[in-house]
C-alpha positions as CSV (number, residue, x, y, z in Angstrom):
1,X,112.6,111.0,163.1
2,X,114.6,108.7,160.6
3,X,118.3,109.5,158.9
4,X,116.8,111.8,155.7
5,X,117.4,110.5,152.2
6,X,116.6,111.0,148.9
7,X,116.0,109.5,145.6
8,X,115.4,110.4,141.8
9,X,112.1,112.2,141.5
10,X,109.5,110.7,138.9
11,X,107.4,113.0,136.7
12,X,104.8,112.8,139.5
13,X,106.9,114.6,141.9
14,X,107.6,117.9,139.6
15,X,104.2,119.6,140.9
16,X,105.5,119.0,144.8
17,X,109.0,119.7,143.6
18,X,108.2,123.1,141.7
19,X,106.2,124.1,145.0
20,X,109.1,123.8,147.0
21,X,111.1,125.7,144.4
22,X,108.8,128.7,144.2
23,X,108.6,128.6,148.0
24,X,112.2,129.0,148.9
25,X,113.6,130.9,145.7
26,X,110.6,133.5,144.9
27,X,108.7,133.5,147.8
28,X,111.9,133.6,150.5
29,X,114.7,134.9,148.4
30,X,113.0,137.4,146.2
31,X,114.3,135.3,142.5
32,X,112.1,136.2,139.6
33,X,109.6,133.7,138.9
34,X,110.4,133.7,135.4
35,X,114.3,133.0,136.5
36,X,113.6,130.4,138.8
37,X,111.4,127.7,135.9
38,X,113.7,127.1,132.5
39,X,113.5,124.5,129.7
40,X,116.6,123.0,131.3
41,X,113.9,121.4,133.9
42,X,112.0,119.0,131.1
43,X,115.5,117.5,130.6
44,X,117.4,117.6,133.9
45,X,117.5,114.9,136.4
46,X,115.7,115.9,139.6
47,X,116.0,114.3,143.3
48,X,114.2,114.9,146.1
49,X,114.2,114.5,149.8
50,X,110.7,114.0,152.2
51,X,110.5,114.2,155.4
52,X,108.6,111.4,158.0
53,X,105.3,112.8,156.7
54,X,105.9,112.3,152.6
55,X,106.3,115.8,152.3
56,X,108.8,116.7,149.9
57,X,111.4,119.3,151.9
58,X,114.7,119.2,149.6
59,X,115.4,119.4,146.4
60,X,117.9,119.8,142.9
61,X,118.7,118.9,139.6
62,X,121.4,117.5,137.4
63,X,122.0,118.9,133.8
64,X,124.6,116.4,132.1
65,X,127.5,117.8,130.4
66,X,125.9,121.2,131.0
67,X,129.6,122.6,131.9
68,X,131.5,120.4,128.9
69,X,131.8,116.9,128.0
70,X,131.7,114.8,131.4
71,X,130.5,117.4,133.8
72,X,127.3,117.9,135.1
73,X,125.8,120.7,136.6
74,X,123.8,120.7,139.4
75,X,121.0,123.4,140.5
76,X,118.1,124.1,141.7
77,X,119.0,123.1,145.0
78,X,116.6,124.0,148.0
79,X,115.6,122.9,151.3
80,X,112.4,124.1,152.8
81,X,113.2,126.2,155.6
82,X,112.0,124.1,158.4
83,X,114.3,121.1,157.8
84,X,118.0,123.7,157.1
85,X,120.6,121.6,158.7
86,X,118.8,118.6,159.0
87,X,120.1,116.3,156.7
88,X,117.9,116.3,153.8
89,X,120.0,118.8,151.4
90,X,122.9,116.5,151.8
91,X,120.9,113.7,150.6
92,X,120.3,115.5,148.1
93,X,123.2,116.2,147.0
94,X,124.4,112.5,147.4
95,X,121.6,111.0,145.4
96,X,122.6,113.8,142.2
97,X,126.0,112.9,142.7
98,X,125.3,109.0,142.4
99,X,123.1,110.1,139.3
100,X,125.4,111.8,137.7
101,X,128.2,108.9,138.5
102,X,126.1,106.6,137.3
103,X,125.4,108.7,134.0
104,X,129.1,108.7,132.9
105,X,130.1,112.3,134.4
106,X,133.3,112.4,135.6
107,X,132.3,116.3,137.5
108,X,130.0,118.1,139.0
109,X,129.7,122.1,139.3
110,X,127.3,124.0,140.7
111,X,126.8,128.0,141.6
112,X,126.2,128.1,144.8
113,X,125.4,130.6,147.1
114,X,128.0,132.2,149.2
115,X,125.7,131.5,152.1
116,X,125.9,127.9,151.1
117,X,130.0,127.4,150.4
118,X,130.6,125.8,153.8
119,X,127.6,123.1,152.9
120,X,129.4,122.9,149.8
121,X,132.9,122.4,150.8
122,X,131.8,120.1,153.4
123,X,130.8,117.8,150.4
124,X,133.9,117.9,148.7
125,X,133.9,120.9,146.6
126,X,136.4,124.0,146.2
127,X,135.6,127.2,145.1
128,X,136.9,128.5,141.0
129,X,136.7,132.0,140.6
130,X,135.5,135.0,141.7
131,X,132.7,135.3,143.5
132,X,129.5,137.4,141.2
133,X,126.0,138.3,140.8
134,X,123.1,135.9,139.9
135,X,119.5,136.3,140.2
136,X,120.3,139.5,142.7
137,X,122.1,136.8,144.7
138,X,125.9,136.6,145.3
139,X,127.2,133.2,144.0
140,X,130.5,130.9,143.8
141,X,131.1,128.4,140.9
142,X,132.2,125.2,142.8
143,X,133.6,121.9,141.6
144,X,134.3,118.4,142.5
145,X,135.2,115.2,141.1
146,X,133.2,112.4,141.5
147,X,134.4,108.7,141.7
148,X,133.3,106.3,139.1
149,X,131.0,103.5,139.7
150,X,131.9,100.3,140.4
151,X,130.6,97.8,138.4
152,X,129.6,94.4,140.9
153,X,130.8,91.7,140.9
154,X,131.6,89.4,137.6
C-alpha cells in the first residue's frame, strides 16, 4: 500500500466526493441530508484523497475568508470508515492547508468534532471556545496559522 495523499478535486470528482459525504455524515452519523449539501459547495475548494484502487476515501473543503478577511474555513471533512487512521484525512488536510496558503489565507478554522480534537491538535490546531451543538453532534471551533508560501527562486 503506498503513503496516502491528496490533491484538489476537479468538478469530475463532486459525484464520488458527495457519495463519500452522504456515506459518513447521513448514512453513519445520522446528519440531515439537507444539512450536510449547502451552496457553500459550488464555491469552496474541495480535496480528496484515493486509496490504491482510485476510490476516493477522504475528503474536505476550503471556504476562503469564510471566518473574516484572510481566514479560511475548512469542512466537510470525512474519511470513509475503512481507511480511519490511515493516512488519508491528514492528506487531506495538508493539501487544503497548501490551498488555502496558496490562496492568500493567512488561517484556517474549522468545527471539528470533539471526537476528532486529537487529529486536530496533532496538525497544529488549538481549541477557541466552548465546546457546542451542531448538526446533533458536539463540536470545537479550532484554529491555526498557516505559513506563507514561498515564492522559488528569482
Amino acid at each position: 500500500m503506498s503513503r496516502p495523499t491528496a490533491s484538489v478535486a476537479t468538478p469530475a470528482d463532486l459525484p464520488e466526493i458527495g457519495e463519500l459525504r452522504h456515506r459518513v455524515f447521513v448514512l453513519e452519523q445520522g446528519v440531515p441530508a439537507e444539512l450536510e449539501r449547502d451552496a457553500a459547495d459550488a464555491t469552496a475548494v474541495h480535496a480528496l484523497s484515493r486509496d490504491d484502487s482510485g476510490r476516493v476515501v477522504a475528503t474536505g473543503r476550503l471556504l476562503l475568508d469564510a471566518a473574516g478577511p484572510g481566514r479560511a474555513v475548512i469542512g466537510r471533512m470525512a474519511a470513509d470508515a475503512g481507511v480511519r487512521g490511515r493516512g488519508h484525512g491528514a492528506a487531506v488536510l495538508a493539501a487544503l492547508h497548501r490551498a488555502a496558503a496558496e490562496r492568500g489565507q493567512a488561517e484556517v478554522e474549522l468545527h471539528a468534532q470533539v471526537t476528532a480534537r486529537r487529529f486536530y491538535a496533532r496538525a497544529g490546531y488549538v481549541p477557541v471556545g466552548a465546546e457546542y451543538l451542531e448538526a446533533g453532534i458536539v463540536h470545537v471551533t479550532m484554529r491555526r496559522a498557516l505559513v506563507p508560501e514561498r515564492p522559488g527562486p528569482a
